[in-house]
C-alpha positions in Angstrom: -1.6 -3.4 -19.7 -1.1 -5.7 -22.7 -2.8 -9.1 -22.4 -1.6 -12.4 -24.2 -3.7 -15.2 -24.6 -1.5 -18.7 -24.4 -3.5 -21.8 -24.5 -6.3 -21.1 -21.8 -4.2 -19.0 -19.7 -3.4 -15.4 -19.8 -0.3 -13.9 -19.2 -0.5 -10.3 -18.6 2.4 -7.8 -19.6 2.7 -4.5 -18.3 4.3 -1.9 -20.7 7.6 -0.8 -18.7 6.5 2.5 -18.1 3.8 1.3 -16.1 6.4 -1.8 -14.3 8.5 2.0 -13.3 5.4 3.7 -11.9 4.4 0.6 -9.4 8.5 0.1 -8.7 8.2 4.0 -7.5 4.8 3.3 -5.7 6.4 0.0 -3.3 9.8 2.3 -2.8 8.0 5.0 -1.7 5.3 2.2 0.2 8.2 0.9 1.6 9.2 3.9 4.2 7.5 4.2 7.3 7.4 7.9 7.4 5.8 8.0 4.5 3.3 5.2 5.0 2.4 8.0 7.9 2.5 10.8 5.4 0.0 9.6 3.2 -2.8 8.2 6.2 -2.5 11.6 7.2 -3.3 13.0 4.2 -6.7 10.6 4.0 -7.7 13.2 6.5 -7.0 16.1 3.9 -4.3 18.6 2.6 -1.7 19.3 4.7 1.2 21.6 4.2 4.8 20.3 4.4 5.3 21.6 8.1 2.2 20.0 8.7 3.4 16.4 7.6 6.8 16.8 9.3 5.2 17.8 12.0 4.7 14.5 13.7 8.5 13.3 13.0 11.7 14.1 14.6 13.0 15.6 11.2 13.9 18.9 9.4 12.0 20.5 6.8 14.1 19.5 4.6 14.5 15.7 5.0 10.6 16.0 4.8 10.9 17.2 1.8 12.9 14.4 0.4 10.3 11.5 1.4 7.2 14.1 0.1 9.4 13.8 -3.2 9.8 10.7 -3.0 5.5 10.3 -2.6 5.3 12.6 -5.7 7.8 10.8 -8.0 5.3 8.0 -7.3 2.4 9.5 -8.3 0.6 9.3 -4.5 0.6 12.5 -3.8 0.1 16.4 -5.6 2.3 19.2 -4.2 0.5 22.7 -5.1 2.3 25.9 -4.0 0.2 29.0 -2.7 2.2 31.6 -1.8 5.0 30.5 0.0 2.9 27.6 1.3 3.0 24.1 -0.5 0.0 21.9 0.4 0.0 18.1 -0.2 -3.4 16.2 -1.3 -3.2 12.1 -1.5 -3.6 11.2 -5.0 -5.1 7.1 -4.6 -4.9 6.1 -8.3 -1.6 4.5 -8.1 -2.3 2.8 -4.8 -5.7 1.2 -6.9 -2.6 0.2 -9.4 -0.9 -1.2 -6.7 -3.8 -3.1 -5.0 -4.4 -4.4 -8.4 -0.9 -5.9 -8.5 -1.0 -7.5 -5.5 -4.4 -9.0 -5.5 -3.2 -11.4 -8.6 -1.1 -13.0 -5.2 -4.0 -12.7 -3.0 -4.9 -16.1 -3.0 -1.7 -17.3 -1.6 -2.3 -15.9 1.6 -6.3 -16.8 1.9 -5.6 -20.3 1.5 -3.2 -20.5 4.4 -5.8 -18.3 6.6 -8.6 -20.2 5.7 -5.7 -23.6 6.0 -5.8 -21.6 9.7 -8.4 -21.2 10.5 -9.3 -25.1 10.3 -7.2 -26.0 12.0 -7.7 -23.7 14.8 -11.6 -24.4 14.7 -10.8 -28.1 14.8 -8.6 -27.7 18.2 -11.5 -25.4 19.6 -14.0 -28.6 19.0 -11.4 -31.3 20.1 -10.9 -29.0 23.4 -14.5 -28.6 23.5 -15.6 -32.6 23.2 -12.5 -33.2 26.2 -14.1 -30.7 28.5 -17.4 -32.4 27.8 -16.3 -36.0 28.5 -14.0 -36.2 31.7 
């Protein structure tokens, strides 16, 4: 990541290489099946059959989501024998929870926005109850 200073702000600029890899990492984020793929895989290897296992889908449209998770970097495919076995490879999801942290505070503000509110209904409720 290259970093320019402006004023007292900094504007950060990722080589485009790296803008590729986290496109690759939200495609491949952005699938279901292979959201399912990888929390499997927290557990440990798995072989292909093994991650298909779970879906209604041929070994070979397993395949193309596993791709998919390589091309992005989440995952390592290693061949023994005739056996391929799949490992969950977290750097580019740390790449990707960097990325969207710089929005995080977007959301917190309206939870915490929320969670006023809510808090203030739950002591308005609370001071009625008390009073009639």
């Amino acid at each position: 990541m290259v970093e320019y200073r402006l004023g007292r702000r900094y504007i950060n600029h990722m080589v485009e290489s790296q803008l590729a890899a986290l496109d690759a990492v939200f495609h491949a984020l952005g699938d279901a099946t292979r959201r399912r793929m990888l929390r499997d895989l927290h557990d440990g290897e798995r072989t292909v059959g093994q991650l298909a296992e779970p879906f209604a889908m041929s070994l070979a449209a397993a395949s193309k989501h596993i791709k998919a998770l390589e091309n992005a970097g989440l995952i390592r495919r290693e061949i023994r024998g005739r056996t391929h076995v799949c490992r969950l490879e977290p750097g580019p999801l740390a790449s990707a929870h960097q990325w969207l942290s710089f929005y995080e505070h977007y959301w917190t503000t309206s939870l915490d926005a929320l969670e006023r509110l809510l808090r203030a209904e739950d002591a308005a409720g609370q001071t009625k109850g008390t009073t009639t």
